[in-house]
Backbone and ligand atoms as CSV (ligand in chain L), in Angstrom:
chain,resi,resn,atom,element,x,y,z
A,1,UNK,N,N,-37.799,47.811,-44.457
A,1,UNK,CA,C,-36.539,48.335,-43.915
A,1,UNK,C,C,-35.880,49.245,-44.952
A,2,UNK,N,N,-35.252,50.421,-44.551
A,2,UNK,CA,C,-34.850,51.145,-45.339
A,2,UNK,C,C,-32.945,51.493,-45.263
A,3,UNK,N,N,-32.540,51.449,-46.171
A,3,UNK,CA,C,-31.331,51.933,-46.044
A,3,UNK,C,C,-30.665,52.956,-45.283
A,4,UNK,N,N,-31.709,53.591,-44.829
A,4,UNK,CA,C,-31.321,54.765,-43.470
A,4,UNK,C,C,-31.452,53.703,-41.973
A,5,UNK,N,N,-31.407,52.829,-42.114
A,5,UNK,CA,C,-31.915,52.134,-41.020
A,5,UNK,C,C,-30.980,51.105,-40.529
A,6,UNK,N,N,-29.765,50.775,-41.733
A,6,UNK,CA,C,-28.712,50.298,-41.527
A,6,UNK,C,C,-27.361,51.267,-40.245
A,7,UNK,N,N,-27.295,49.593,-39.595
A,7,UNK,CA,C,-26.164,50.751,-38.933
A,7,UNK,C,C,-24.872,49.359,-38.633
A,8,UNK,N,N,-23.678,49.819,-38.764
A,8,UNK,CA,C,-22.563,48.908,-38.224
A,8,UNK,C,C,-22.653,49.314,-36.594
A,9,UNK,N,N,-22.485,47.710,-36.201
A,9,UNK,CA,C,-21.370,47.947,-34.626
A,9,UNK,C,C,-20.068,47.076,-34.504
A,10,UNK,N,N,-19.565,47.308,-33.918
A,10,UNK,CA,C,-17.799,46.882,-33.579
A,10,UNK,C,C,-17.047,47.174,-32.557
A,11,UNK,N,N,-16.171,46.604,-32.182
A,11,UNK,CA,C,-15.230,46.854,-30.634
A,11,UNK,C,C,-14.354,46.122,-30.880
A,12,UNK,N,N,-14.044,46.169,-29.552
A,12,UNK,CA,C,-12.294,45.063,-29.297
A,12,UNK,C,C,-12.940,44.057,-28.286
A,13,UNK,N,N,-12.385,43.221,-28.261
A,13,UNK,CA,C,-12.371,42.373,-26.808
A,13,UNK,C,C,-13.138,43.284,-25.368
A,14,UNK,N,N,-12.488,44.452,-25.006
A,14,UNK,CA,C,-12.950,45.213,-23.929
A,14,UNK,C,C,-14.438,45.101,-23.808
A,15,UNK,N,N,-15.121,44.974,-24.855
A,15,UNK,CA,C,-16.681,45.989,-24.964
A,15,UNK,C,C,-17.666,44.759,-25.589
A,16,UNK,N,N,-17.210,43.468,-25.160
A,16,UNK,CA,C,-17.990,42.717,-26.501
A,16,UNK,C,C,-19.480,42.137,-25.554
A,17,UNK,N,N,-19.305,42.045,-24.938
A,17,UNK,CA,C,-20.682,41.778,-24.163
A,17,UNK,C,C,-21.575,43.326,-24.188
A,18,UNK,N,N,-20.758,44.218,-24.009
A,18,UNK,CA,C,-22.158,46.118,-24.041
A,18,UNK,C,C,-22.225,45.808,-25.564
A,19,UNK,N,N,-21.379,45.491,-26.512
A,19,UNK,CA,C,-21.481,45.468,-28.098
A,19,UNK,C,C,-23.004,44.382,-28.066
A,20,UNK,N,N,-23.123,43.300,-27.620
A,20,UNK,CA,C,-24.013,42.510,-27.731
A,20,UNK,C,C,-25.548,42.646,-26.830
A,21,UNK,N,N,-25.314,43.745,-26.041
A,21,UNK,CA,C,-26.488,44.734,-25.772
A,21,UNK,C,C,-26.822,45.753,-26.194
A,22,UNK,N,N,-25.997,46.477,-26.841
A,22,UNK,CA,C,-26.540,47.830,-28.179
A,22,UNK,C,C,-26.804,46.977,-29.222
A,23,UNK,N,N,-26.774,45.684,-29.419
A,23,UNK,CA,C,-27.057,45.113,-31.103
A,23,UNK,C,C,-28.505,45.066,-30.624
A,24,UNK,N,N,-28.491,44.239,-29.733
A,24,UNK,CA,C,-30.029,43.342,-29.035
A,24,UNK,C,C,-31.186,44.567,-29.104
A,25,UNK,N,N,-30.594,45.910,-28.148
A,25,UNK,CA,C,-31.246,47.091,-28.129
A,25,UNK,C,C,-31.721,47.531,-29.324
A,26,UNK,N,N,-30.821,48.009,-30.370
A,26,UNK,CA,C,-31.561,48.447,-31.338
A,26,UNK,C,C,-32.145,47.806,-32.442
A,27,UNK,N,N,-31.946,46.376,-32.441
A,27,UNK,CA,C,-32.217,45.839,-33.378
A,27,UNK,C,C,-33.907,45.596,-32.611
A,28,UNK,N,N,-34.389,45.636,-31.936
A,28,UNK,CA,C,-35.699,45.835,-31.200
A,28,UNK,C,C,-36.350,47.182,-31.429
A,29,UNK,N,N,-35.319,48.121,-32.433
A,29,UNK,CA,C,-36.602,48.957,-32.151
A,29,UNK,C,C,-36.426,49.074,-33.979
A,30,UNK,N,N,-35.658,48.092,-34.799
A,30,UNK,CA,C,-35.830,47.787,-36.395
A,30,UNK,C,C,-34.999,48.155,-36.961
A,31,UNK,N,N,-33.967,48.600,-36.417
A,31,UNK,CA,C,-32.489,48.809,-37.169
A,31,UNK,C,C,-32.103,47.316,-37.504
A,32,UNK,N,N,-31.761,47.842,-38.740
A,32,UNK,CA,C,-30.686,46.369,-39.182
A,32,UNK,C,C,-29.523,46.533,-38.652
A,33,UNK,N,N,-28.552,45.470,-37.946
A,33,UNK,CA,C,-27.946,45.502,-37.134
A,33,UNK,C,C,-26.628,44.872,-37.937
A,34,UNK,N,N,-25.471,45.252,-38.680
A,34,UNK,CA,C,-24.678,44.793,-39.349
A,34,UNK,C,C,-22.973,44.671,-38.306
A,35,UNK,N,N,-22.771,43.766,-37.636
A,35,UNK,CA,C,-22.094,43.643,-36.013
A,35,UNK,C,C,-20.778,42.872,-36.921
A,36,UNK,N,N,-19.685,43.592,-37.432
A,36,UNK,CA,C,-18.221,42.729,-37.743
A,36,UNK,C,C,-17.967,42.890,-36.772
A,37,UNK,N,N,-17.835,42.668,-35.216
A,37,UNK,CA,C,-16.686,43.065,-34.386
A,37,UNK,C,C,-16.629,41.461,-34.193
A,38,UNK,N,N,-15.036,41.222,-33.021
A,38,UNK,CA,C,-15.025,39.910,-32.880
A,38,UNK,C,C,-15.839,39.087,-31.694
A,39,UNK,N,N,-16.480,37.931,-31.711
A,39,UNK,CA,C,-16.989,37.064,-30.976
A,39,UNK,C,C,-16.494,36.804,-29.860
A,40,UNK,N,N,-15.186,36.253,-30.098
A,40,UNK,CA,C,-14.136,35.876,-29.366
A,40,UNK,C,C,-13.907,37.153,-27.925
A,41,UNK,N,N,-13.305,36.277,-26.347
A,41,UNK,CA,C,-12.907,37.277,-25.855
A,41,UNK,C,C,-11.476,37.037,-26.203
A,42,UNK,N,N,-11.043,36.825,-26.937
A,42,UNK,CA,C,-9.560,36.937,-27.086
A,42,UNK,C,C,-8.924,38.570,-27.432
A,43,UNK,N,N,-8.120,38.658,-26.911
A,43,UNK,CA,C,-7.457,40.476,-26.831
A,43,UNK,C,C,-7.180,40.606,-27.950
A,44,UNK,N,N,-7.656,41.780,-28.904
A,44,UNK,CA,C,-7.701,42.377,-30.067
A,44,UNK,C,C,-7.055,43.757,-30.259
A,45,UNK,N,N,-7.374,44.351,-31.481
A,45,UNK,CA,C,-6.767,45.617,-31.919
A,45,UNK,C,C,-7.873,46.688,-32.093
A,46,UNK,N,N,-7.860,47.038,-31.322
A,46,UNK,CA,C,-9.160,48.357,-31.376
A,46,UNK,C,C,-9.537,49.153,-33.084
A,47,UNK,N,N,-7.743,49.822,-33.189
A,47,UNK,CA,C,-7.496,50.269,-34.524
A,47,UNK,C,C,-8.150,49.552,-36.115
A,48,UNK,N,N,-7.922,47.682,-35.592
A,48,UNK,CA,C,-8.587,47.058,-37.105
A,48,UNK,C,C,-10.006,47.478,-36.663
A,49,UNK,N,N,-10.363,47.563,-35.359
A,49,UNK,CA,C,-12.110,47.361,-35.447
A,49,UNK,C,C,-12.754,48.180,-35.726
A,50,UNK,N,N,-12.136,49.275,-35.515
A,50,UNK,CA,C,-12.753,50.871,-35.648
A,50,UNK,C,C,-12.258,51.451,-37.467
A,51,UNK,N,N,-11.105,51.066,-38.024
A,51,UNK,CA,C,-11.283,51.456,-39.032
A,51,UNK,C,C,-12.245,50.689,-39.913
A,52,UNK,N,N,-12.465,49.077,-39.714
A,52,UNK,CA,C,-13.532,48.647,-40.599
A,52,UNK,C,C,-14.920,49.110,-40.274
A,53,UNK,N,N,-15.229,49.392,-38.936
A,53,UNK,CA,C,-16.521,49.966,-39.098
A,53,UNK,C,C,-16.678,51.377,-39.895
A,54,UNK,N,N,-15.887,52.172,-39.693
A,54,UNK,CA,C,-15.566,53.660,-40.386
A,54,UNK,C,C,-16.040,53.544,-41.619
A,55,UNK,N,N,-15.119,52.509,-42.332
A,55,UNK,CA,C,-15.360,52.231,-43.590
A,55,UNK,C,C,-16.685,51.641,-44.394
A,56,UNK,N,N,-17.389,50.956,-43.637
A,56,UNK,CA,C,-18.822,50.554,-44.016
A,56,UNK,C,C,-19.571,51.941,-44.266
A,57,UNK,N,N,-19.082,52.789,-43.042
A,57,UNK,CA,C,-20.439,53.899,-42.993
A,57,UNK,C,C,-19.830,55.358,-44.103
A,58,UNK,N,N,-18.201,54.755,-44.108
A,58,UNK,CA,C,-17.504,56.054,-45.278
A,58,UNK,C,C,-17.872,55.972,-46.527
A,59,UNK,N,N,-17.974,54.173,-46.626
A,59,UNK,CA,C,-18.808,53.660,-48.540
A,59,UNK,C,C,-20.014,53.931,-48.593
A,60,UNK,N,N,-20.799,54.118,-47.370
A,60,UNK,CA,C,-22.233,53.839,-48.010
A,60,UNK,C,C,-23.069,52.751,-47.375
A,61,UNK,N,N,-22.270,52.020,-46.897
A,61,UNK,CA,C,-23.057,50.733,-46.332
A,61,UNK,C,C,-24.119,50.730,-45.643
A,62,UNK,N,N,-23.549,51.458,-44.412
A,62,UNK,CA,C,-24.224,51.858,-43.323
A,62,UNK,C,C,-24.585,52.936,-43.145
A,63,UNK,N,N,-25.659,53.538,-42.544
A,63,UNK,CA,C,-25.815,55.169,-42.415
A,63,UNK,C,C,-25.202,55.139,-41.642
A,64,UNK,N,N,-25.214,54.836,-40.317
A,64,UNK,CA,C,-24.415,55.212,-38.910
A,64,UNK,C,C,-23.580,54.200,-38.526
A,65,UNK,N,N,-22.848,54.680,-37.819
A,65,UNK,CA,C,-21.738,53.500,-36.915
A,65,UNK,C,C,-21.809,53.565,-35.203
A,66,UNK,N,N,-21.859,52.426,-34.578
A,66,UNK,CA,C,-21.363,52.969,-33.570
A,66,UNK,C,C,-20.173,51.480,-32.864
A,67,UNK,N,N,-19.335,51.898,-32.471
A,67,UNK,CA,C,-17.716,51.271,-32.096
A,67,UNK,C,C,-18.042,51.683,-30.277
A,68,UNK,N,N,-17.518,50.580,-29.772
A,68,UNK,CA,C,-17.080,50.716,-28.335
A,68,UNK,C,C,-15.607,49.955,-28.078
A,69,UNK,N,N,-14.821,50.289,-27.037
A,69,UNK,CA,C,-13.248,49.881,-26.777
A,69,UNK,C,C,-13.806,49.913,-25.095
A,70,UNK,N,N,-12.950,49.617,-23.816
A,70,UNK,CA,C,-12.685,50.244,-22.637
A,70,UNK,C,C,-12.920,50.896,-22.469
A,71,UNK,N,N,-11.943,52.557,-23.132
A,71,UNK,CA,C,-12.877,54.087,-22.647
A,71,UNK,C,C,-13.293,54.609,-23.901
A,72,UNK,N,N,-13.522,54.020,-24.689
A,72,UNK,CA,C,-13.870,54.592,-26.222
A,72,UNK,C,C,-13.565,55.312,-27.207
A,73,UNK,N,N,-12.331,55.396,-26.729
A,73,UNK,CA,C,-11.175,56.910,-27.390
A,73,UNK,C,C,-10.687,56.121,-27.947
A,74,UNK,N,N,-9.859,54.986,-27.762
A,74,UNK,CA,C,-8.762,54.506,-29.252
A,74,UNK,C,C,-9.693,54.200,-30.392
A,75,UNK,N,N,-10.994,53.737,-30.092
A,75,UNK,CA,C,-11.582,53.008,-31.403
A,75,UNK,C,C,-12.148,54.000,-32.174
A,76,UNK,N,N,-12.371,55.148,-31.354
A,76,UNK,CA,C,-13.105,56.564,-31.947
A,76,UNK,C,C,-11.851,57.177,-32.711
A,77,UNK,N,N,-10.415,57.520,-32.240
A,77,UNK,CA,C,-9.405,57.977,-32.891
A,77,UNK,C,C,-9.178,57.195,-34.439
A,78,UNK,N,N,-9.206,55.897,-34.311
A,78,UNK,CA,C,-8.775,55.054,-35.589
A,78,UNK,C,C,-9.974,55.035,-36.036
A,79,UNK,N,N,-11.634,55.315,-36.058
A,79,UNK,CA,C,-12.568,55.707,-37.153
A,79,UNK,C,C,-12.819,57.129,-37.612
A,80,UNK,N,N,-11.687,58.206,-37.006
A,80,UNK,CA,C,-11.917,59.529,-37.303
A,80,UNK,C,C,-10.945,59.512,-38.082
A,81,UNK,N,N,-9.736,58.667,-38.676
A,81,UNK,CA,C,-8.713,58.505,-39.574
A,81,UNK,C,C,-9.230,57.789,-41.061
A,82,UNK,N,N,-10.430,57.804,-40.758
A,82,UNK,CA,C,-11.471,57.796,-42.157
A,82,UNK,C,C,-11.926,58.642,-42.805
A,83,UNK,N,N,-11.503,59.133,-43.836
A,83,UNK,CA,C,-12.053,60.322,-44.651
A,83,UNK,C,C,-13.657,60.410,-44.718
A,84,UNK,N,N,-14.458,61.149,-44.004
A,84,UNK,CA,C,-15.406,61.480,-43.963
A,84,UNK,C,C,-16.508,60.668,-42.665
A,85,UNK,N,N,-15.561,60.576,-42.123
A,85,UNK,CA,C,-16.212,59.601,-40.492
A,85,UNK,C,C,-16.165,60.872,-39.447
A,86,UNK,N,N,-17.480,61.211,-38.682
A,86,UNK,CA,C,-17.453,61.907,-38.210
A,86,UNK,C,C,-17.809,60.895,-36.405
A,87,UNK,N,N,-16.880,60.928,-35.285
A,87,UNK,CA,C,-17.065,60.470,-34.640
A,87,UNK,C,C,-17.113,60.483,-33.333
A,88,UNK,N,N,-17.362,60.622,-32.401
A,88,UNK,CA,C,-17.543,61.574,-30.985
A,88,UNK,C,C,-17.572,60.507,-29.814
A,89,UNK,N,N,-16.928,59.991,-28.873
A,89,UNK,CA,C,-17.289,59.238,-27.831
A,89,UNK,C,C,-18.008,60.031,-27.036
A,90,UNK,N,N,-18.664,59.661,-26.239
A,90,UNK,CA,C,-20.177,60.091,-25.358
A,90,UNK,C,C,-20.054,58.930,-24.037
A,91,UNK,N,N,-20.098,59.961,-23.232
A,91,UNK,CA,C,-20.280,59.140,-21.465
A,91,UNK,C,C,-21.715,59.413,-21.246
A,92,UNK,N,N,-22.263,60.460,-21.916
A,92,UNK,CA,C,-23.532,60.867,-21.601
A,92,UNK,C,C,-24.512,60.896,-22.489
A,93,UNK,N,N,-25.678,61.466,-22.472
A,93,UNK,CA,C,-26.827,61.450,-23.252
A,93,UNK,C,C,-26.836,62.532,-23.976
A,94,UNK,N,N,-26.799,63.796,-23.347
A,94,UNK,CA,C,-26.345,64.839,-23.636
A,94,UNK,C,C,-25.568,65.567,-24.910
A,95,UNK,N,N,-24.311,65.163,-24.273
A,95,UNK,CA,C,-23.345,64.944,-25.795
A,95,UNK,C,C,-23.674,64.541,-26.763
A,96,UNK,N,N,-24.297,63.223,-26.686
A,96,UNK,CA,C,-25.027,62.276,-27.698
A,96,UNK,C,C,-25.878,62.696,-28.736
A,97,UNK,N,N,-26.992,63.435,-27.868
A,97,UNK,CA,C,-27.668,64.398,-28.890
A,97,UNK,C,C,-27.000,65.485,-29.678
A,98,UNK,N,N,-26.111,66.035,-28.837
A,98,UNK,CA,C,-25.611,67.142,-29.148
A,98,UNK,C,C,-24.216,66.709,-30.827
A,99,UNK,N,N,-24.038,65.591,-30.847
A,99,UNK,CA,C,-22.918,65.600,-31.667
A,99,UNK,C,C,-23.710,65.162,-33.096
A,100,UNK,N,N,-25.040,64.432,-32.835
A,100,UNK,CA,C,-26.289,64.719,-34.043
A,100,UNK,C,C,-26.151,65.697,-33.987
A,101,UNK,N,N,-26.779,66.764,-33.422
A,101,UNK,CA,C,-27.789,67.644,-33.890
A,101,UNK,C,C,-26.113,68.882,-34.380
A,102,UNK,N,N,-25.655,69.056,-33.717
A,102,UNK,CA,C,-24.576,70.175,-34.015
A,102,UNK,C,C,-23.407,70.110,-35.036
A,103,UNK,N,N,-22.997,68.311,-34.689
A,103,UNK,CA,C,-21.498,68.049,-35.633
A,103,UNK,C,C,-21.750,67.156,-36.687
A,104,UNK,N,N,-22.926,66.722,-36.856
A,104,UNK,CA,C,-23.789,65.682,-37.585
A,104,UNK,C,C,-22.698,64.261,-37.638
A,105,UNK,N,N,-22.815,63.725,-36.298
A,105,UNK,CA,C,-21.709,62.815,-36.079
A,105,UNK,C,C,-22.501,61.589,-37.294
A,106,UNK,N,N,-21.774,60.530,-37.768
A,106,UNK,CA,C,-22.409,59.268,-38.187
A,106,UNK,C,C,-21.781,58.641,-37.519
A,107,UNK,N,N,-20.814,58.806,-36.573
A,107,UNK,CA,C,-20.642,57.276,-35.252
A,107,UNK,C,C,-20.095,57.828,-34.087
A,108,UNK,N,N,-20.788,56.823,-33.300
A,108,UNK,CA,C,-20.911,57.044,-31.562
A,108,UNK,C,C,-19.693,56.088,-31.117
A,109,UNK,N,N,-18.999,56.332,-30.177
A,109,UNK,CA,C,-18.049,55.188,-29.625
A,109,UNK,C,C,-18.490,55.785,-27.769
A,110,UNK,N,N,-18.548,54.261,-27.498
A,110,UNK,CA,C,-18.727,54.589,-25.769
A,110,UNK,C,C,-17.703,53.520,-25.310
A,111,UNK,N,N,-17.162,53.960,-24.187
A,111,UNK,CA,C,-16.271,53.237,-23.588
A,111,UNK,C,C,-16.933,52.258,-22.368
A,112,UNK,N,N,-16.591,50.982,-22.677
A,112,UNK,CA,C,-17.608,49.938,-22.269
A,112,UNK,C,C,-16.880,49.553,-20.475
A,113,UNK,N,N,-15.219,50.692,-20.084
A,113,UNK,CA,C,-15.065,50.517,-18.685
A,113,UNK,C,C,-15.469,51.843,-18.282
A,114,UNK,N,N,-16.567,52.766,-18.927
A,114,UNK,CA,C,-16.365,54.074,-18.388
A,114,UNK,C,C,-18.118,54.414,-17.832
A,115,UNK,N,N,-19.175,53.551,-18.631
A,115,UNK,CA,C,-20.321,53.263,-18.433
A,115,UNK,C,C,-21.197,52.298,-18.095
A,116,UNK,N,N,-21.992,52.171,-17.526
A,116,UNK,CA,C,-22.683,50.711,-17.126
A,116,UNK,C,C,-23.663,50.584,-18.691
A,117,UNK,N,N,-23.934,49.561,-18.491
A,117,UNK,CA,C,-25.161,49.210,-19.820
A,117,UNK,C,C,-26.426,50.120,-19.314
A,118,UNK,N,N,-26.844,50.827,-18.835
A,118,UNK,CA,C,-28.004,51.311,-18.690
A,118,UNK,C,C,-27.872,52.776,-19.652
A,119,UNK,N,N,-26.805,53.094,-18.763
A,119,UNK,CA,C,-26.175,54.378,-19.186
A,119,UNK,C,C,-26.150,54.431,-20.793
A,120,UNK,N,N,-25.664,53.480,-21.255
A,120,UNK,CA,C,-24.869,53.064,-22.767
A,120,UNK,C,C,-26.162,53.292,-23.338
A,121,UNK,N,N,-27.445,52.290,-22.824
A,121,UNK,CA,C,-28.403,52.106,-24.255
A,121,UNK,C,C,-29.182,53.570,-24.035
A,122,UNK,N,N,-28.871,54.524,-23.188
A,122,UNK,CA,C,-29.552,55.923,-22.968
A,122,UNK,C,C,-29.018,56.523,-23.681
A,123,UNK,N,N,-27.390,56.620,-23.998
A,123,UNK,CA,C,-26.503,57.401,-25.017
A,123,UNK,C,C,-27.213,56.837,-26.459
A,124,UNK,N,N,-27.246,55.727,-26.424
A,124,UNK,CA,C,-27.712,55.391,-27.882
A,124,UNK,C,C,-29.189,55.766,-28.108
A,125,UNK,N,N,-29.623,55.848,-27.479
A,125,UNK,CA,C,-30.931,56.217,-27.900
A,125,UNK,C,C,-30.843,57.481,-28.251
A,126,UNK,N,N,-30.133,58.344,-27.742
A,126,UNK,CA,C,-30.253,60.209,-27.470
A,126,UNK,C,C,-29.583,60.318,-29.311
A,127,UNK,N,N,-28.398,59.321,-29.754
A,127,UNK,CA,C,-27.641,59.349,-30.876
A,127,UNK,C,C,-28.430,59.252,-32.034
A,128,UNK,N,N,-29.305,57.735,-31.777
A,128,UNK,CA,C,-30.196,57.669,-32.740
A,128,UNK,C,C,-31.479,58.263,-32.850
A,129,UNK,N,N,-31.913,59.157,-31.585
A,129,UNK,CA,C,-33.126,59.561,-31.925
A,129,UNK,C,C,-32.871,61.059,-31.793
A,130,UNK,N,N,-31.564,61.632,-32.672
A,130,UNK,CA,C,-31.360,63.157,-32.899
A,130,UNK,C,C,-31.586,63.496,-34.198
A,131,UNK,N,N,-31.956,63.814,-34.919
A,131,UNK,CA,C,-31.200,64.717,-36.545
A,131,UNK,C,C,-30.747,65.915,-36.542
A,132,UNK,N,N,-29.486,65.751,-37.598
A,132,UNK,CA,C,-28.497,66.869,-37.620
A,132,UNK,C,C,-29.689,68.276,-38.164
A,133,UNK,N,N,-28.975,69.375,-37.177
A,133,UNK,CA,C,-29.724,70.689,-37.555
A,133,UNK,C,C,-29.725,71.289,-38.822
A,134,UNK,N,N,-28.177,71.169,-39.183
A,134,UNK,CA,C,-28.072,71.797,-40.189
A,134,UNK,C,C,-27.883,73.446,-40.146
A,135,UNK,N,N,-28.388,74.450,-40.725
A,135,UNK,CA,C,-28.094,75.672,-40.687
A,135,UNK,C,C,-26.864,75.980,-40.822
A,136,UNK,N,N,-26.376,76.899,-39.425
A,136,UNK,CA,C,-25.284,77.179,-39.492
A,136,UNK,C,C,-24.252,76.176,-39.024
A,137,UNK,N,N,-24.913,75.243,-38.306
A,137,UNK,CA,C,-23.950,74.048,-38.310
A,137,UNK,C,C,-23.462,73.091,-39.130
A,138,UNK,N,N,-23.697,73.349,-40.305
A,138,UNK,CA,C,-23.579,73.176,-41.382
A,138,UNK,C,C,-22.706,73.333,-41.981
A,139,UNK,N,N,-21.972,75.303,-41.879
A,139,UNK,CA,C,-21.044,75.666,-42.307
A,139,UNK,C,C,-19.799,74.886,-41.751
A,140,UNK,N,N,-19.980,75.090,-40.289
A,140,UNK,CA,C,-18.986,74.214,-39.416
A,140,UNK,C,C,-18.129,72.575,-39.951
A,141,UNK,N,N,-19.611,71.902,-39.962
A,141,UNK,CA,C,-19.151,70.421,-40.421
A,141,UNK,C,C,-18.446,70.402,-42.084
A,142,UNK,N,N,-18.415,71.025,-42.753
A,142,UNK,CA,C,-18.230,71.496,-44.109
A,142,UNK,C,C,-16.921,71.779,-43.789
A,143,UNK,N,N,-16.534,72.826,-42.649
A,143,UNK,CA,C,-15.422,73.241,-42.743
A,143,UNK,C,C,-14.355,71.893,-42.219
A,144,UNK,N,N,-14.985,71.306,-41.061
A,144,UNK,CA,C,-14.290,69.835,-40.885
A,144,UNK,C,C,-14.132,68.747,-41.865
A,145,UNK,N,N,-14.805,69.191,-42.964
A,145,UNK,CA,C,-15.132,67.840,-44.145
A,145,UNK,C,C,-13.754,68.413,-45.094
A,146,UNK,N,N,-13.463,69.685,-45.111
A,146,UNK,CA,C,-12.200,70.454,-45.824
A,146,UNK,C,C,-10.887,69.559,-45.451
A,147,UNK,N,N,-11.153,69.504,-44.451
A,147,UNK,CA,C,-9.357,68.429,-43.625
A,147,UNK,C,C,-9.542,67.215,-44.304
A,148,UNK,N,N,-10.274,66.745,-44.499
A,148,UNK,CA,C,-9.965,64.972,-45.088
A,148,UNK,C,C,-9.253,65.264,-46.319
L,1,LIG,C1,C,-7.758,47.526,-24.223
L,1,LIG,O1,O,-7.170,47.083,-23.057
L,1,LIG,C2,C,-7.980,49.020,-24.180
L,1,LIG,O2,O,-6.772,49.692,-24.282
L,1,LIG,C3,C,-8.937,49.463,-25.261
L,1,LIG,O3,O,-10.135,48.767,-25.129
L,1,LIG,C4,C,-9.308,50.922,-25.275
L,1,LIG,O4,O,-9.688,51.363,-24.015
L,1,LIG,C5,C,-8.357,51.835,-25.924
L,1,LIG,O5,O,-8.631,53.023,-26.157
């Protein structure tokens, strides 16, 4: 197992059962699967869950992150308030690839009332099986790395 192979997941209450089918999913295809979110369905704070995952993948911990909430926007907003968290919610597959390969995202957030689980482990796959292009997209993400 390699240190590129590490990835955090996390949510709120909303998402904890799709959270416990993207762990299952990728940890089947050999990702180490490093899951702080809470167990509990007791109603939580999106904001603590999404900035501690941020932070695993902002130190180093993790190469990638991926966070789910309801529609996946609050937990994605409070891990983009991480200096150097690049983070994109995705309804689709599409996007998914596209925020590898173009914005060189390191975390995915899907909103766990906005997709079924089929849908979800298709986004994740498209996330994890992109690499960033680089080139001139390059200049771009550089220029977004200027704001932190
Ligand atoms: C929780 O009810 C819900 O607000 C949260 O999961 C998320 O959708 C927020 O963006």
């Amino acid at each position: 197992m390699t240190a590129s192979k590490r990835i955090v997941l996390s949510s709120d209450h909303a998402a904890i059962e799709l959270r416990q089918a993207v762990a299952d999913h990728i940890a089947a295809q050999g990702w180490e699967v490093v899951d702080i979110g809470p167990k509990m369905p007791e109603s939580t704070h999106y904001p603590i869950h999404g900035k501690a995952a941020a932070q695993a993948v902002a130190a180093g911990d993790c190469h990638l992150g991926i966070v789910l909430c309801g529609t996946g926007q609050g937990i994605m907003m409070a891990a983009n308030k991480v200096p150097g968290i690049r983070c994109g919610v995705c309804s689709d597959a599409f996007s998914a690839r596209m925020i590898r390969a173009h914005n060189n995202a390191n975390m995915l957030s899907i909103g766990a009332r906005v997709v079924g689980e089929g849908q979800a482990l298709d986004i994740v796959d498209a996330f994890l099986g992109t690499e960033f292009e680089s080139g001139r997209h390059a200049t771009r993400v550089d220029m977004i790395e200027e704001n932190d």
